[in-house]
C-alpha positions in Angstrom: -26.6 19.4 7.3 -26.8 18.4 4.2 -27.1 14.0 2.6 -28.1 12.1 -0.5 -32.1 11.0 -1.1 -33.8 9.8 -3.7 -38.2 9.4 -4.1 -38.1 7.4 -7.2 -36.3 4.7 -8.9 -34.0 5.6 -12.2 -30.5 6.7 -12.9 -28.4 9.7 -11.4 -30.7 12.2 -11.8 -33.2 11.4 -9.3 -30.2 11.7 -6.6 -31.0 14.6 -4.5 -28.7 16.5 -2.1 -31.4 18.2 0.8 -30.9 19.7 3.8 -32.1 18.0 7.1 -30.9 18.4 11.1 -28.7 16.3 12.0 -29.7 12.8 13.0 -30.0 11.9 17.6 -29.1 8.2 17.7 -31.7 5.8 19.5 -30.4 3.0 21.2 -27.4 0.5 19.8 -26.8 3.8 17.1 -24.2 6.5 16.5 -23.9 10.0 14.9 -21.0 9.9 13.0 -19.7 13.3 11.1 -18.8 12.2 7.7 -15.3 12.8 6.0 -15.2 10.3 3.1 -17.5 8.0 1.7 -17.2 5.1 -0.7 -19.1 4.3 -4.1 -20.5 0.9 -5.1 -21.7 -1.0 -7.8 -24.6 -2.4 -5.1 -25.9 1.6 -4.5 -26.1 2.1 -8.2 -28.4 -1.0 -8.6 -30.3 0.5 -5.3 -31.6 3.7 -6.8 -31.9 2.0 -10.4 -34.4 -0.1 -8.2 -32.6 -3.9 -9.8 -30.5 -5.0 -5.7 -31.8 -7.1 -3.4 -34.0 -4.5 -1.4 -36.3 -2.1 -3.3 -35.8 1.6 -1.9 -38.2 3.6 0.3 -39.4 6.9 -0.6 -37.5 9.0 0.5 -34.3 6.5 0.3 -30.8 7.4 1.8 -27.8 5.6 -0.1 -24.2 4.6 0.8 -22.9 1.8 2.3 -18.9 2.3 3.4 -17.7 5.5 5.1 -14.9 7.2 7.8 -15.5 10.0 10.0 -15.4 10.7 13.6 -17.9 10.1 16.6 -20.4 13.2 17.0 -22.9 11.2 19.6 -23.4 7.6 21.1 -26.9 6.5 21.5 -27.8 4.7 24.2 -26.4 0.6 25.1 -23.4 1.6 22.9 -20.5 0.3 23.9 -16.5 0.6 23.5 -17.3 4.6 21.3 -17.4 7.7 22.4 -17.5 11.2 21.1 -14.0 12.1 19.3 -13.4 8.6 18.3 -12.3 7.8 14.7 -14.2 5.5 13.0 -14.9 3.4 10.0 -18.6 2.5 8.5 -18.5 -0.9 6.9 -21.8 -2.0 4.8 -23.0 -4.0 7.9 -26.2 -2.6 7.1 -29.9 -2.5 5.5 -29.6 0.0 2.9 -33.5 0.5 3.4 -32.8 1.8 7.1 -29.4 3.5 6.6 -27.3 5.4 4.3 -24.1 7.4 4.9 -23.8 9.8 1.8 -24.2 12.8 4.1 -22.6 15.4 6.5 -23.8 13.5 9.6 -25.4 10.0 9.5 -26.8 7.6 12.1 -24.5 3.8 11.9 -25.9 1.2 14.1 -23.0 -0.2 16.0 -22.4 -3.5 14.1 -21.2 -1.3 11.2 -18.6 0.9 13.3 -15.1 -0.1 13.3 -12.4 2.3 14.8 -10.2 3.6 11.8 -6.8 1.8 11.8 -3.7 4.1 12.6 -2.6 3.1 9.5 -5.1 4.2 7.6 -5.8 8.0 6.7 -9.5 8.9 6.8 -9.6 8.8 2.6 -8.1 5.7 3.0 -10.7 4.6 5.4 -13.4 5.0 3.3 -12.3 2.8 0.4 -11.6 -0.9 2.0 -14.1 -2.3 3.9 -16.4 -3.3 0.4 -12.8 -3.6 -1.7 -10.4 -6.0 0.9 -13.3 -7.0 2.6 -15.1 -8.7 -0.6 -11.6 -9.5 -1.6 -11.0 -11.6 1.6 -14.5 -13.5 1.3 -14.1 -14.0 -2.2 -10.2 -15.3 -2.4 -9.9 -16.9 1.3 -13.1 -17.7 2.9 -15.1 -18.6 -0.8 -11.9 -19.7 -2.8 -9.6 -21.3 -0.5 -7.0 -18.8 -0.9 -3.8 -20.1 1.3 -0.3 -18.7 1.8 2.1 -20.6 -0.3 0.0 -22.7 -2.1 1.1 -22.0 -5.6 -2.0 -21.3 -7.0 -3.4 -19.0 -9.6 -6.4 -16.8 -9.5 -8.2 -15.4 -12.4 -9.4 -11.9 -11.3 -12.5 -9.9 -13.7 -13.0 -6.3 -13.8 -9.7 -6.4 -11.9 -9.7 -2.1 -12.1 -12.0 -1.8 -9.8 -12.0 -1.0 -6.2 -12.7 -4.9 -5.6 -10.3 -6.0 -7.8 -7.4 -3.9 -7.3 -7.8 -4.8 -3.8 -7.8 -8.5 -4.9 -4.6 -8.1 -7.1 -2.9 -7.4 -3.8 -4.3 -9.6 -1.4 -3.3 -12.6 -3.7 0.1 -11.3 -4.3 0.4 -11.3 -0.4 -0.7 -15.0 -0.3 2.1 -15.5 -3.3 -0.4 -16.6 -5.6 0.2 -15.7 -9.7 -2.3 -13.4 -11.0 -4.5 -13.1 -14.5 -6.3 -10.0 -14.5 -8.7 -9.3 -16.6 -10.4 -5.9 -18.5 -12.2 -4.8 -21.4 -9.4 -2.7 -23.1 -5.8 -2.6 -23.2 -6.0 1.1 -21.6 -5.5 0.1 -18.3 -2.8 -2.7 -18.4 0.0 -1.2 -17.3 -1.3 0.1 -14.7 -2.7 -3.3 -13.4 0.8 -4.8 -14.1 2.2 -1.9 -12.0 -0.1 -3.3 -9.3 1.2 -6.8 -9.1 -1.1 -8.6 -12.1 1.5 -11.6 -13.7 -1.1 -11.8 -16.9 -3.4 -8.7 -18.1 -5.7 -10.0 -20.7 -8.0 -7.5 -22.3 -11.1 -9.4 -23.2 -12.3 -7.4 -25.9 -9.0 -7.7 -27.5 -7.9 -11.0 -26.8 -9.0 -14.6 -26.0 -9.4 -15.2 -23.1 -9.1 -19.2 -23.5 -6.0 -18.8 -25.2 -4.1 -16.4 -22.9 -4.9 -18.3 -19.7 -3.9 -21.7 -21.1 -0.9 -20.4 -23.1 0.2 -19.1 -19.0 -0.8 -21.9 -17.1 1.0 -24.1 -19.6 -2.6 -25.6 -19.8 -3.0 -25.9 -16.2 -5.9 -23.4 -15.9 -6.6 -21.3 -12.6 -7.7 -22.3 -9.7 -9.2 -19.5 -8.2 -11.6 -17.1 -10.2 -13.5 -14.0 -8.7 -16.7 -12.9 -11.2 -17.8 -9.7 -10.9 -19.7 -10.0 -14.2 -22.7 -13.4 -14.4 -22.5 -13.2 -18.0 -23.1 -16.7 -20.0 -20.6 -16.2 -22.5 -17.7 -15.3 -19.6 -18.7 -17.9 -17.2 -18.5 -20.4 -20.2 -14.8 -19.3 -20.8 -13.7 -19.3 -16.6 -15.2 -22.8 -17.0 -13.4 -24.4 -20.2 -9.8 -22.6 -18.2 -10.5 -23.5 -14.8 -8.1 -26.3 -13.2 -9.6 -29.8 -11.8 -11.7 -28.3 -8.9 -11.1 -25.2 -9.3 -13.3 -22.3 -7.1 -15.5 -19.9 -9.4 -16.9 -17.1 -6.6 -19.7 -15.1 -8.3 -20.0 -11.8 -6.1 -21.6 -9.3 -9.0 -23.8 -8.8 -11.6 -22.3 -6.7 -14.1 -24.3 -8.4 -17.1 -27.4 -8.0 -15.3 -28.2 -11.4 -16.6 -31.0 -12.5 -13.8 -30.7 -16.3 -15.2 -26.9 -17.2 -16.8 -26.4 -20.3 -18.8 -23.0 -22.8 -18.3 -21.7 -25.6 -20.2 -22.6 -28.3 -17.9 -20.6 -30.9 -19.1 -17.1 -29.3 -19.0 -18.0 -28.1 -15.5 -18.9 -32.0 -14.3 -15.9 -33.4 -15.9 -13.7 -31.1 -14.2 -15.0 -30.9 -10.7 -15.6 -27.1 -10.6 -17.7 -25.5 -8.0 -19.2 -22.1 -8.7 -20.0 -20.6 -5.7 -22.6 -17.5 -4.8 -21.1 -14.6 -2.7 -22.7 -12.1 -0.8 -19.9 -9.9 1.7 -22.6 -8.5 4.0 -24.6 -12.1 4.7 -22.1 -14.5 4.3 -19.3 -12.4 6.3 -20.1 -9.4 8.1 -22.9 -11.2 10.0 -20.9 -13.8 10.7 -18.6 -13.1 13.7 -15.9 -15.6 13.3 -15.6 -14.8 9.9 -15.8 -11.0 10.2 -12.9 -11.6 13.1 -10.6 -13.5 11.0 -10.9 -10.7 8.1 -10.6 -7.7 10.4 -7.0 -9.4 11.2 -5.8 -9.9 7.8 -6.3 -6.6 6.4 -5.4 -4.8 9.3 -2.2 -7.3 8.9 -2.1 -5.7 5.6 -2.3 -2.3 6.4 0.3 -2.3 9.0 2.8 -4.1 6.7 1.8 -2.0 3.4 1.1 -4.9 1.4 -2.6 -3.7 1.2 -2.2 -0.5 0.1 -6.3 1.2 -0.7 -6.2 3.1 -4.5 -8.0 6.0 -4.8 -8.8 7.3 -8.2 -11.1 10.2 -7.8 -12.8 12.4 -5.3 -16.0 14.1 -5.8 -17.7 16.3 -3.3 -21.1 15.6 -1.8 -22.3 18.3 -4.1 -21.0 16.4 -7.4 -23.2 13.1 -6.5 -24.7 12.6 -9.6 -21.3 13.2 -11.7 -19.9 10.7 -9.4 -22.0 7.8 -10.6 -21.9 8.8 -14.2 -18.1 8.2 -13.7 -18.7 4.8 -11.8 -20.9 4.0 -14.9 -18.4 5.0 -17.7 -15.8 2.2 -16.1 -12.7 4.3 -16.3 -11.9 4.5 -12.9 -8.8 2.4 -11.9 -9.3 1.7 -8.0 -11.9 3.6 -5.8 -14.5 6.2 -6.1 -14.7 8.6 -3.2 -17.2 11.6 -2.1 -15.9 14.0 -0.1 -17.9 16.1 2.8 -16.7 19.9 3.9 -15.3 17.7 6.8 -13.1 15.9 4.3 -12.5 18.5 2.0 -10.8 20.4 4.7 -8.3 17.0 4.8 -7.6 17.8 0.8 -7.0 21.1 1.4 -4.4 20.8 3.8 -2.3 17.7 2.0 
């Protein structure tokens, strides 16, 4: 079989594909035979050695996944062989990784694929709705009917297009936000009432001119840049929710006006998915019913915008890196492949 490693820190080309036998799960684990896997911004800044955990040597990498059951380890509970499955990033990235034909999941990370959901499907909304969910609901105090507005950045990614939705299905009004005007139609087409492109436009302006002032009272930053989180302050409505969930910028130490932010009442809030949700049971609960609420009904609907094989790791990176994707990244295994071929 073949997966992903990497022995060294550094950008795309240190990611390997080698050959290895396929992985006997120990006790509370699971062989699982891949079919799609999902790409993140959190497995680029793994190899490129800047996340939270700093790699082993060798490293495996990928942290979302669907496929079906190949063996149950021992204590495993409610899976069996045949089942069809989900791998959400409920995991240590130093221990696990699920870029490969057959991987070992331990069993908090398996969730059986919803009906609803195709396997390529599968792969691309546990990090998007997921990190969605805790951002907008959980973090931001996203409720149904409560007339609110939420600023959404790099709103073209899997995370964001994912967001678009979810607020639109708790009626809220939507500002999305992206560097160029390239892709706002396309967000528009998704459900975004404002588009602002940031490099073209000011962002103070637009969100003032559309909230008649107002400002928003939900923001999601994918970005922990100075200059950005200045501007979601000087728009943000009388305590308004600012959820920071990425690093973008790569700014380890971001500045604010501090002022503006007293005066108003806004709270900037820290977000990690995997700590501050998946590990959480009643919180992980209360998601898994939303979005599978979502999927049912249609209203979440996952956007796929390319698929790479196994084989073309490195490519798909260099893709993630270039920003022009509009939704989710996707590797394919000969398992999944097979799916492609037959669509």
């Amino acid at each position: 079989m073949k997966r992903v490693e990497f022995n060294e820190i550094g950008g795309t080309e240190v990611l390997n594909i080698v050959e290895r036998d396929i992985p006997t799960p120990t006790e509370n684990e699971l062989t699982v035979k891949i079919k799609f896997a999902g790409l993140n911004r959190a497995e680029e800044l793994f190899f490129q050695g800047q996340y939270l955990f700093q790699p082993n040597s060798p490293s495996l990498l990928g942290l979302e996944a669907s496929g079906v059951v190949e063996k149950v380890g021992l204590g495993v509970e409610g899976f069996k062989t045949g089942d069809e499955v989900c791998l959400t990033p409920n995991i240590t990235p130093t221990e696990y990784g699920f870029l490969g034909d057959y991987i070992l999941a331990p069993v908090k990370a398996v969730i059986k694929k919803p009906k609803s959901l195709s396997f390529k499907q599968a792969a691309a909304v546990w990090m998007t709705y997921g990190t969605a969910y805790a951002n907008l609901v959980l973090r931001g105090g996203l409720e149904k009917g409560a007339n609110q507005t939420v600023l959404i950045s790099a709103a073209s990614s899997g995370v964001g297009t994912a967001s678009i939705q979810m607020a639109k299905r708790y009626d809220a009004k939507v500002i999305a936000t992206t560097r160029t005007s390239e892709k706002k139609e396309f967000l528009k087409a998704l459900g975004a009432d404002l588009v602002i492109a940031t490099e073209e436009e000011n962002l103070v302006e637009a969100v003032q001119e559309y909230t008649q002032e107002k400002g928003f009272d939900i923001a999601m930053d994918a970005i922990a840049d100075s200059d950005f989180m200045g501007q979601l302050i000087e728009t943000a409505a009388f305590e308004a929710k600012i959820v920071v969930y990425g690093a973008l910028a790569l700014n380890p130490m971001p500045s604010f006006p501090l002022f503006p932010m007293l005066i108003k009442g806004v709270s900037i809030q820290g977000l990690h998915y995997v700590f501050q949700t998946l590990e959480i049971e009643e919180r992980f609960k209360q998601m898994k019913e939303d979005l599978f609420q979502g999927f049912e009904s249609k209203k979440y609907v996952p956007m796929v915008d390319k698929i790479f094989s196994l084989e073309q790791i490195q490519d798909a990176y260099n893709y993630m890196a270039s920003n022009k994707q509009k939704g989710k990244i996707l590797v394919t295994t000969d398992f999944g492949r097979r799916l492609i071929d037959d669509e």
